[in-house]
N, C-alpha and C positions, 0 to 999 in steps of 0.2 A: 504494500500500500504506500503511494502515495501523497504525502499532503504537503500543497503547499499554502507559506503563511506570508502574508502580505501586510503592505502598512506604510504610512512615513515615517521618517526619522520623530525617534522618540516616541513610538507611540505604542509599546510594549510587545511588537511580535515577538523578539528575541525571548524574552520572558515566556511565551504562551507557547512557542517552541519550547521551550525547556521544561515545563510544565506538559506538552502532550509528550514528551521521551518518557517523561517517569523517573525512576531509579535503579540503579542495578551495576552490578560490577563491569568495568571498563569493558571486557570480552561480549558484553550487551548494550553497553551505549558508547558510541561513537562520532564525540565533537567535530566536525571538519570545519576548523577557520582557514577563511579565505581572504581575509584581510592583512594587509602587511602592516607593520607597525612605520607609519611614517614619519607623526609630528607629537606635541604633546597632549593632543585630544586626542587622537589616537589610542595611546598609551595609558591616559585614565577607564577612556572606552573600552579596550582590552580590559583591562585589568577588574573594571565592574565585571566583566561578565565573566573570566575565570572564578573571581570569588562567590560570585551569585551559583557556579555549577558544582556540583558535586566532586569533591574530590576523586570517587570511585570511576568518573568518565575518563574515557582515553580522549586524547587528543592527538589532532593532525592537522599540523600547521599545514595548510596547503596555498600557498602565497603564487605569483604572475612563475617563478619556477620551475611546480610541480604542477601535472596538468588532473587536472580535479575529474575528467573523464576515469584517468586511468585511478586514479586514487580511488574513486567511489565504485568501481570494479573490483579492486584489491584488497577491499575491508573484509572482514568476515559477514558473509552474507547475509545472516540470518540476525543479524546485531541490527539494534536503532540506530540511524544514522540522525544526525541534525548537523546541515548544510548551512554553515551561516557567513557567508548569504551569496547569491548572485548577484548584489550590488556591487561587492567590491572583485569579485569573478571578473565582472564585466570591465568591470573603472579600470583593471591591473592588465588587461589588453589591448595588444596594439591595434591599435583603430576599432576599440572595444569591438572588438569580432573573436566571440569565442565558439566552440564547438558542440552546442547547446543540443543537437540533434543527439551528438554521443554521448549527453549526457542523460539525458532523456531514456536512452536505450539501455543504460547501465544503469539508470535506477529503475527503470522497466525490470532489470533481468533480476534485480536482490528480491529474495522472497521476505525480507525484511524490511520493516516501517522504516519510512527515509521519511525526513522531515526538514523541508527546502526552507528559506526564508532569504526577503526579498522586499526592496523596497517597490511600491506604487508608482512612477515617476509619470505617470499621465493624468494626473487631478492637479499640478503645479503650474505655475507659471509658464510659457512656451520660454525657452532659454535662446539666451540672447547672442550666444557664439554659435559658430557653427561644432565645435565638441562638443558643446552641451548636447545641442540635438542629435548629433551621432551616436552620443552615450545613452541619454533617454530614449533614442529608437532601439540601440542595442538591446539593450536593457528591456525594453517593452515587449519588444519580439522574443526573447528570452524569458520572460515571465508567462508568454502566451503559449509556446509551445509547453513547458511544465505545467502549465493548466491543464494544457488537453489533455496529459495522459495520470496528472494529478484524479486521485480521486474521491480527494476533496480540497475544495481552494476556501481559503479563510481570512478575513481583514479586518485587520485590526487598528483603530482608529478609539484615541484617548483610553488605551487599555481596554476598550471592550470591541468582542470579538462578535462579527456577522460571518455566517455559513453565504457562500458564495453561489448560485444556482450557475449550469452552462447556461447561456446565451440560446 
């Protein structure tokens, strides 16, 4: 199963992912950050949410070096996975063009709960560079395919959560 968790910045996905994983020793739940540590909000941002997870979670730093296709392939299959997040997936690619279809396909194949999360970037402002728009279509197009084969999509907005219908 599928689910992916959607939302803006700050608006508690991260938190509601980490709450649908549960609890359980690292060989069943499995962190995958995709975030690289860049500046010092960064580094506080990190840092809440390692202390927010359970010590017992494994973690797998999966930063623009190690390709998150092959990483979400090579976990132990049947473990909870929580993916956080395709935002910075996408942000940490060159000409935010990542391989979203492979990713799609390897979390198709785990017979275990994968748990994506993902910021919203289409209820914002249209962005004013021509990266911004390259990244929030990346990024859009990248949330929309994990829908479709999500099989349940969830957004989250001021810490409370709406079940998503398709379209």
């Amino acid at each position: 199963m599928i689910i992916l968790v959607l939302g803006g910045a700050r608006s508690g996905k991260s938190a509601l992912a980490e709450r649908l994983a549960g609890d359980g020793p690292s060989d069943e739940i499995v962190y995958v950050a995709t975030s690289p540590v860049a500046d010092a909000d960064m580094v506080e941002r990190v840092a809440a949410h390692r202390t927010r997870r359970p010590p017992s979670w494994a973690t797998v730093e999966c930063g623009p070096d190690l390709d998150l296709v092959a990483c979400a392939a090579a976990l132990n299959p049947s473990a909870t996975l929580v993916v956080e997040s395709l935002t910075a997936w996408v942000a940490g690619a060159a000409a935010f063009s990542v391989d979203v279809a492979g990713l799609c396909e390897a979390l198709c194949a785990r017979p275990g709960l994968s748990i994506v999360v993902s910021d919203e970037v289409g209820m914002g402002v249209h962005p004013s560079s021509e990266a911004g728009r390259r990244f929030r279509d990346g990024l859009g197009s990248a949330n929309q395919a994990v829908a479709a084969v999500a099989g349940e999509v969830l957004l989250v907005v001021a810490g409370r959560m709406l079940r998503l219908d398709r379209a």
